[in-house]
N, C-alpha and C positions, 0 to 999 in steps of 0.2 A: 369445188364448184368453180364454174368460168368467172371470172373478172369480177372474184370476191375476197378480200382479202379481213384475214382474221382480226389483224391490228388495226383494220379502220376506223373504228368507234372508240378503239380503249387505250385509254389514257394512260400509256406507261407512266410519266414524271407523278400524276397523282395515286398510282398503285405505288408505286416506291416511297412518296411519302408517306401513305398510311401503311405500308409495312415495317416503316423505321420506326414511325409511334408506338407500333405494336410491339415491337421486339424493344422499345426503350419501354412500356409501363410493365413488361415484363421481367424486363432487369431489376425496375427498380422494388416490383412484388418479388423478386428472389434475395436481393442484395436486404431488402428490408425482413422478411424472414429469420435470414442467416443471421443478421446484424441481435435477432430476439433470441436467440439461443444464451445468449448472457444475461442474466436479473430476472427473468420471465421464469413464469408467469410473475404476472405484479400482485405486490399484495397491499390490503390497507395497512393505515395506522396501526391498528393492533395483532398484524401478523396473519390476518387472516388473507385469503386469494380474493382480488377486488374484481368487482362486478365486470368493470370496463378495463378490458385488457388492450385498446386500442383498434384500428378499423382494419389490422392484418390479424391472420388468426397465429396461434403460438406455433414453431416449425414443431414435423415428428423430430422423434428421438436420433439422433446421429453419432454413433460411438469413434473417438478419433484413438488412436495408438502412439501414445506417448511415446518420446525420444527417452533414449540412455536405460531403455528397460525399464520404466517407471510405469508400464499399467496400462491401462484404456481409461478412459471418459467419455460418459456417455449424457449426451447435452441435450433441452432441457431440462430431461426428468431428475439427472444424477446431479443435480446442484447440490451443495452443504447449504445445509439451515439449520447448524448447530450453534448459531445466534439468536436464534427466536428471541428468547425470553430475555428481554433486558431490562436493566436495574431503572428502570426509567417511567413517570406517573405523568399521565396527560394534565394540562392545569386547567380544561374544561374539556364541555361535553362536543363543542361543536369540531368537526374534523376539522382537521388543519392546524388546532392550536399549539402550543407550543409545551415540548417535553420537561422534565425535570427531574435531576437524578436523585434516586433513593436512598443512593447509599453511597460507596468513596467512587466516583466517577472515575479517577485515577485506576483503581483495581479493579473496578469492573467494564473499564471501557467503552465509555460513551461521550458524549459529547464531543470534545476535541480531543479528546483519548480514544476515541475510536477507533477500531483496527481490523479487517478486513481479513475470513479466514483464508489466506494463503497458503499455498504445498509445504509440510512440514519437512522441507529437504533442501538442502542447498542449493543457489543459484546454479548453473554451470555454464561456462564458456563453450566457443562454436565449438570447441573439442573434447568436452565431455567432463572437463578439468573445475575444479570449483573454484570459483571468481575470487573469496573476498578470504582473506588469508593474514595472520599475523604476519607484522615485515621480521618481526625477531624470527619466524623461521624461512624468511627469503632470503636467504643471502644474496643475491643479485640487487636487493633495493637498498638504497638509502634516502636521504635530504638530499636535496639534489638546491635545493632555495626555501628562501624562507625561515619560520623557528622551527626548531625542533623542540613539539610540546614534552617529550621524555625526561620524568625529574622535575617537572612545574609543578607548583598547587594547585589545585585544582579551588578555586572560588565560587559559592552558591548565589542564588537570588538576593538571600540575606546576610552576605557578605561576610560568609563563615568558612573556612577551610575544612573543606571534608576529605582532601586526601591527595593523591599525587599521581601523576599520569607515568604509568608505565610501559606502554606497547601501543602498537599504534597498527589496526588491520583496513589492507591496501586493498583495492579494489586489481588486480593483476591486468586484464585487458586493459581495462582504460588507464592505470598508471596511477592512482589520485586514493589518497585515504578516505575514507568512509566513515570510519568509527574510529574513538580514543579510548583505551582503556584505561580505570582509573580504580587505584588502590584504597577502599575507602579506608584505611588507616594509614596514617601516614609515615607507621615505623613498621607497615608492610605485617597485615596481617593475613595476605593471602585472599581476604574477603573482594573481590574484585569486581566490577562492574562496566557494561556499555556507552557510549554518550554518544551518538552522531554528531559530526565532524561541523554539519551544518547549525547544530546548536550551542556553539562554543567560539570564542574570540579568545585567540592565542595571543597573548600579550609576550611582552620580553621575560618580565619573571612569574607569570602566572597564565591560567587557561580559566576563563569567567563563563559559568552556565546560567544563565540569567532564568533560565523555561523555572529550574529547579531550585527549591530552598532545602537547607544540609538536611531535614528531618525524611526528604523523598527519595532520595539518592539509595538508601536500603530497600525500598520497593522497586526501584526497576527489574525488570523481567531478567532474570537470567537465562545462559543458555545450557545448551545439555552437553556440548563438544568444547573443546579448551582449539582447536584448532579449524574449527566452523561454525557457520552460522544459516541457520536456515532462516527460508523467506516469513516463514510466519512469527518467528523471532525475533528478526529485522524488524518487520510489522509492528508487533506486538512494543521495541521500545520505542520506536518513533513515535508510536502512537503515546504511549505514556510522557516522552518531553514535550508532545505537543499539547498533552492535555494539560501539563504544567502551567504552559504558558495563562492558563485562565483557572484553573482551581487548585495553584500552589499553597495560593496564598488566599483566603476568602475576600481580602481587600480586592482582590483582581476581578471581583463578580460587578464589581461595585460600578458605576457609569465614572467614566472617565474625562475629565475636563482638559 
């Protein structure tokens, strides 16, 4: 048409604003979606699937292809829920109240022994290589600073010697030890155990576990490999020094002044 032009009325700067809006509450219904493929669906207190899952709906199913030949995963649907049933009694009726454990919370894992199922396979490096490795078979590693815990006592909560640190497994990418292994006899009965590196203060002639009193140190989780450790392993004793630190001892339940 003569001396009409299209753009006369219409407002590009306000279409491009309301197309940015559009394509950000789009992002953020996709990005929030994705983000529910992990813990979703929600469930209540007692396991069961809660009414209100939130004002996005749960994403379909998305199968991803594991690195290093390890398998498919396929998210929502294929979560582990081989934790349901825990050793744990509500202390009333109304939701929200608070849990209490049934039984040894230390071996059944709850409260601050809680422990998340994790891949029953070792970490591995951007190479395919597994991370965390005794340094008695690296030969490339030593002390480089600092003590070296090899040969200490090892000292409990309640200030008992339950044995001697022998080996010490190094995290390889990043350089730094992880975990102490420690002899729980100490004329070396071969009976041997984990401790995170992060739950122990190396002294000059001793290594002090404060989480731990000498009666727990036989229940830590062992492992199934003398030369690895898998994630759910790892898991599993962190989770146990950490529940130390509050049901080592029953006095620890107790209010603190």
């Amino acid at each position: 048409m003569v001396d009409v032009d299209f753009f006369g009325n219409f407002d590009l700067a306000s279409a491009a604003i309301w197309m940015f809006w559009l394509f950000f509450a789009l992002l953020i219904f996709y990005l929030q979606t994705e983000n529910m493929r992990e813990g979703y669906p929600l469930q209540d207190d007692d396991g069961g699937e809660a009414l209100n899952q939130g004002p996005f709906p749960v994403p379909g199913d998305k199968t991803f292809l594991l690195r290093d030949g390890r398998g498919k995963l396929t998210v929502p649907s294929g979560q582990r829920g081989d934790r349901a049933k825990l050793a744990l009694q509500r202390t009333a009726v109304a939701a929200g109240s608070p849990y209490v454990p049934t039984g040894d919370p230390m071996v059944d894992g709850v409260g601050p022994a809680s422990w998340a199922p994790r891949k029953d396979h070792p970490e591995l490096d951007a190479h395919g290589h597994v991370k965390i490795k005794p340094i008695s078979q690296l030969p490339d590693f030593h002390v480089s600073a600092g003590i070296d815990p090899r040969g200490k006592a090892v000292v409990s909560g309640d200030d008992e010697v339950i044995g001697r640190i022998i080996d010490m497994w190094v995290d390889i990418p990043e350089a730094l030890v992880r975990l102490l292994v420690v002899d729980l006899n100490p004329e070396g009965s071969g009976q041997t155990r984990l401790i995170p590196i992060n739950f122990t203060k190396i002294k000059a002639n001793r290594v002090n576990v404060r989480s731990l009193y000498a009666h727990n140190f036989a229940g830590i989780p062992g492992i199934k490999s003398d030369d690895q450790i898998t994630l759910l392993e790892e898991e599993k004793i962190m989770a146990y020094f950490g529940g130390g630190t509050l049901y080592a001892d029953p006095a620890r339940l107790e209010p603190q002044i």
